[in-house]
C-alpha positions as CSV (number, residue, x, y, z in Angstrom):
1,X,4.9,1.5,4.2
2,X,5.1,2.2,0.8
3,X,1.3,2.4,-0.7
4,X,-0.2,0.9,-3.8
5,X,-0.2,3.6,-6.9
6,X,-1.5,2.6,-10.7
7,X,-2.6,5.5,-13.1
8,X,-4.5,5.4,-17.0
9,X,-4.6,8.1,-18.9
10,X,-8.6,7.8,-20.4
11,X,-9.9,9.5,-23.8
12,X,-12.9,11.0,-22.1
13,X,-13.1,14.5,-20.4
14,X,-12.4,15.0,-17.0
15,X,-16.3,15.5,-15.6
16,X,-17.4,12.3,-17.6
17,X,-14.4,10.4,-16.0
18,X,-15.9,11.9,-12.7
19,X,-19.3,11.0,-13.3
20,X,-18.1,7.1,-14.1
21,X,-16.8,7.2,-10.5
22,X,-19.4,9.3,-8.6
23,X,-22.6,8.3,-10.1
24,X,-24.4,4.6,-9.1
25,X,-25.8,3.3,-12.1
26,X,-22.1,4.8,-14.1
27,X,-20.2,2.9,-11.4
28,X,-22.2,-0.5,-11.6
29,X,-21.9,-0.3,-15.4
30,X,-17.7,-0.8,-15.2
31,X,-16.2,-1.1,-11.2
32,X,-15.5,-4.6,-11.1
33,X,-12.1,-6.5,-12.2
34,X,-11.9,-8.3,-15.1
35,X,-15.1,-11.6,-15.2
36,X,-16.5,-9.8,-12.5
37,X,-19.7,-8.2,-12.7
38,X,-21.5,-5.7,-10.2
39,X,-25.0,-6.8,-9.2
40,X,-25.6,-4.3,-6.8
41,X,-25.1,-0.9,-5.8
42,X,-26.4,2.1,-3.7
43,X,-24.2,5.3,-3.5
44,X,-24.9,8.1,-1.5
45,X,-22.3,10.5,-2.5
46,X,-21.1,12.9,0.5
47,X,-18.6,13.4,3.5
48,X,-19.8,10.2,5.6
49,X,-21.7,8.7,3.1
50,X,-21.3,5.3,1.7
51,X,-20.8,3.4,-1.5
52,X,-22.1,-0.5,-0.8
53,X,-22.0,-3.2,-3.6
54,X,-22.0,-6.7,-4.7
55,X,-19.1,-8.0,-6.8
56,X,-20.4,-11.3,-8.2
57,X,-17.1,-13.5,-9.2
58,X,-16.9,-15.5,-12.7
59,X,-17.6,-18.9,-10.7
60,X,-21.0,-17.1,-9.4
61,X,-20.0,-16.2,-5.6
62,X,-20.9,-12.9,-4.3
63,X,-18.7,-10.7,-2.8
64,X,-19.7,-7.7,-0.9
65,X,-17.9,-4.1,-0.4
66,X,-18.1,-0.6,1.0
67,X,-16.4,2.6,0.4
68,X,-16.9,5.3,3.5
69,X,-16.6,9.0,2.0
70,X,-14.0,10.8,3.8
71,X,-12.9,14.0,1.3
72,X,-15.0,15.0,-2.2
73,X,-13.0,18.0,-3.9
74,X,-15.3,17.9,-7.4
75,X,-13.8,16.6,-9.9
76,X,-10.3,16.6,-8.4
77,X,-10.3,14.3,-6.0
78,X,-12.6,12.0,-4.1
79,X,-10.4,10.2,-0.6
80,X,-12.8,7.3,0.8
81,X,-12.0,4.3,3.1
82,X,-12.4,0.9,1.4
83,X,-13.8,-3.0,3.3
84,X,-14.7,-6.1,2.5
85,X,-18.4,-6.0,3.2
86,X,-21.5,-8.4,4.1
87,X,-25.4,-7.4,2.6
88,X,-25.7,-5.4,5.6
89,X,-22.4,-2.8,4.9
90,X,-20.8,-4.0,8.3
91,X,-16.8,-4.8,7.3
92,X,-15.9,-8.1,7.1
93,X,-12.7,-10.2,6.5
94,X,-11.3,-10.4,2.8
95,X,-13.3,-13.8,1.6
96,X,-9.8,-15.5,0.1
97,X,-7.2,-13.9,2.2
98,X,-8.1,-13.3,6.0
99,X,-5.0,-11.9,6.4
100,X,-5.8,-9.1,4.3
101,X,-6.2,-5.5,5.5
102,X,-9.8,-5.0,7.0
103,X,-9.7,-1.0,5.7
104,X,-7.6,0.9,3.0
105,X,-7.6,4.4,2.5
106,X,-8.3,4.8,-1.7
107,X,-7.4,8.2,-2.9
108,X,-8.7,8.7,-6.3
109,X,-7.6,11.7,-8.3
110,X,-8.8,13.1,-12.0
111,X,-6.1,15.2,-13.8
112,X,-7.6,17.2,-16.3
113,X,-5.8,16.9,-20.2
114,X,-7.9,19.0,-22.3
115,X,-10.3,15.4,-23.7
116,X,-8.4,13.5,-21.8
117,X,-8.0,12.9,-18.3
118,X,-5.1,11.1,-16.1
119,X,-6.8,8.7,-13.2
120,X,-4.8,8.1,-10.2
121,X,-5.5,5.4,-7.5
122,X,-3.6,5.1,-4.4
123,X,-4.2,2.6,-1.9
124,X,-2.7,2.2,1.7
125,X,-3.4,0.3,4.8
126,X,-5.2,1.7,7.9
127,X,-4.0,0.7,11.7
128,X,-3.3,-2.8,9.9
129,X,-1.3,-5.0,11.8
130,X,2.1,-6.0,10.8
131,X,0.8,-9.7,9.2
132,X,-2.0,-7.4,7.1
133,X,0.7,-4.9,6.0
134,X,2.8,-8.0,4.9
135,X,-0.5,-9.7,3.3
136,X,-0.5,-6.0,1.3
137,X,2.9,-5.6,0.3
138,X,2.8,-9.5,-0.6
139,X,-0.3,-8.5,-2.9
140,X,0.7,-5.9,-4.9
141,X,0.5,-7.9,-8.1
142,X,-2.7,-9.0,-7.6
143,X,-3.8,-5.4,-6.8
144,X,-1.9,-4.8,-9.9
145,X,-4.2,-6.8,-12.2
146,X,-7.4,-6.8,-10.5
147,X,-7.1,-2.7,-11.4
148,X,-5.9,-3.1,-14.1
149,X,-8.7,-5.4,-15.4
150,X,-11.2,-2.8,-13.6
151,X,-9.6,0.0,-15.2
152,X,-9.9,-1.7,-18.7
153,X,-14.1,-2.1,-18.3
154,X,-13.6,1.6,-18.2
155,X,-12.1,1.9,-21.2
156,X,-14.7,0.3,-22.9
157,X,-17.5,1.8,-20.5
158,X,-15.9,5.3,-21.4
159,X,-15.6,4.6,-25.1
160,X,-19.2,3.2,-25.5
161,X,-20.4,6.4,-24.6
């Protein structure tokens, strides 16, 4: 299976880029896709540890996620495993397409380019059954602009300053 790669080249510095990804009250400021909005958010930031938060969706319903920490290679790289979530972190189903894959690996990596600095997401599957690999490959556009709509708020989160 062929994963799911998109990549923006930001005008900030490679450790504020890194800091807008690794730091709670950065994060909640711009990780949402576009009308979204982040209402919650607790990070603890290590091998094992967990990022949980609330997405609240333009029409008002809340929907929750979690990142597990697998790999943290500061500011290269940070590898994590991504779910649909409830308010209590367990993983849950994907609220508009049960189909979808219950856990993705995300590998996230910061190039450094001198004041600017080249993002890299990458998103596969894990032990997804064949109709969840076929709900992924048949998502890819909509993976395509919900990061592309989160990648814009950090844009405008980066440029803000």
């Amino acid at each position: 299976m062929k994963e799911f790669v998109i990549e923006r080249v930001f005008e900030a510095p490679r450790e504020r880029v890194w800091q807008a990804w690794t730091e709670a009250e950065r994060l909640k400021a711009w990780f949402a896709p576009k009308g979204f909005s982040m209402t919650s958010c607790q990070l603890e930031l290590r091998v094992g540890g967990l990022f949980h938060y609330c997405l609240r969706t333009p029409d008002g319903q809340d929907m929750w996620g979690r990142w597990v920490i697998r790999e943290i290679a500061r500011p290269e790289k940070l590898v994590f495993v991504v779910s649909f979530s409830d308010p209590q972190a367990g993983i849950t189903v994907h609220p508009m397409s049960p189909t979808w894959p219950r856990e993705m690996l995300s590998t996230v990596e910061f190039e450094d380019r001198g004041p600017r600095t080249r993002v890299t997401v990458r998103w596969i599957p894990i032990d997804a059954t064949d109709l969840e690999r076929q709900t992924f490959e048949d998502g890819r556009e909509s993976m395509k602009q919900g990061w592309t709509g989160t990648l814009d708020y950090l844009v405008e989160y980066l440029a803000a300053g």
